[in-house]
N, C-alpha and C positions, 0 to 999 in steps of 0.2 A: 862074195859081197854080203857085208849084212845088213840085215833089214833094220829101216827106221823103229821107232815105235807108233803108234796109228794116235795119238793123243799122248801128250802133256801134260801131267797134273801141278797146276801152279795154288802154294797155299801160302800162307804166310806164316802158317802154324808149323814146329818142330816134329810134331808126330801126326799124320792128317787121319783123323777119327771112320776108324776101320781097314786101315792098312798099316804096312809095318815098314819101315825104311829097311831095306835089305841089304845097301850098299851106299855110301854116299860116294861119288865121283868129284868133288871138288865144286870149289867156287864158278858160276857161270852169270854172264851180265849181258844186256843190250844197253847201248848206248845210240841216245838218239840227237844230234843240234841242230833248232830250228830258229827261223827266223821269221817275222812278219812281216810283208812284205808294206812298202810304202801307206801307200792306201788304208790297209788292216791299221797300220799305227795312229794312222790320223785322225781314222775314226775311232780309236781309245783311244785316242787322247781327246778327242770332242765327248767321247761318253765320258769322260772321269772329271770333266768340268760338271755335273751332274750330280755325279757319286753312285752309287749302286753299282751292280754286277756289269765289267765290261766282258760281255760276250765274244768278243774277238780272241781276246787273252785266254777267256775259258775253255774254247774249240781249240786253240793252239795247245795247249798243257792238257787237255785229255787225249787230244791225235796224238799228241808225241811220248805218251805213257803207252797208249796202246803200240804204237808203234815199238818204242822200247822192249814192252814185254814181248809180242811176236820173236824179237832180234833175240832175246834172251833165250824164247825158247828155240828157237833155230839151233844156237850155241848146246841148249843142254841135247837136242837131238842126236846131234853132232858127235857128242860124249856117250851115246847110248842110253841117255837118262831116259824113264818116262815121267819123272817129277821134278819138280824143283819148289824144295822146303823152303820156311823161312825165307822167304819174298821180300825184299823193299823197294823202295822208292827212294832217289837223292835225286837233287835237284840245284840248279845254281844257272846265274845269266853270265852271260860272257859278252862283255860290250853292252852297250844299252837298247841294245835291238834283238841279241840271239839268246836264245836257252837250252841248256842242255837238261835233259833226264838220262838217269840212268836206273835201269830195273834190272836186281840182283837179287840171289838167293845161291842154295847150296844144289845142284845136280844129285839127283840121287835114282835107284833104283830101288822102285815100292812093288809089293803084291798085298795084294787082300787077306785080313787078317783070317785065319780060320773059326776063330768063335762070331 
């Protein structure tokens, strides 16, 4: 059996400053579709008669990014990764109520650079 890695390193950067990409293992993603439930909408929609920040919407797209990335990194564990380069975010609604994120980068395997 082998073993997981004990941490994750998620960057957005191609080469993350003091280690060295030793291996890249391929594309890895989590994918997350969320949806607000009745209530949550109704109250965006009574905040955005208003204008400013609807707070509902804002708790829903940071849960479901954090959420994403976790899945993402599950996925690059999975591969033996302990990192995953070059990081993004994509994003799109499906229907007028759900959203999907999706958090992607490159799986790889890093160690600390020697100087």
């Amino acid at each position: 059996m082998s073993q997981q890695p004990a941490s994750v390193l998620v960057t957005t950067t191609e080469r993350p400053a003091g280690y060295e990409v030793r291996q890249a293992l391929g594309q890895v993603f989590g994918v997350v579709v969320r949806s607000r439930g009745l209530g949550g909408n109704i109250m965006a929609g009574l905040r955005s008669l208003g204008g400013g920040e609807i707070v509902e919407y804002t708790r829903l797209v940071e849960d479901t990014r954090r959420h994403a990335v976790d899945r993402m990194i599950e996925n690059a564990r999975a591969m033996g990764a302990n990192a995953v380069v070059m990081m993004r975010f994509d994003s799109s609604e499906l229907g007028q109520t759900m959203t999907e994120v999706v958090a992607y980068g490159t799986a790889a395997i890093i160690e600390r650079s020697a100087s």
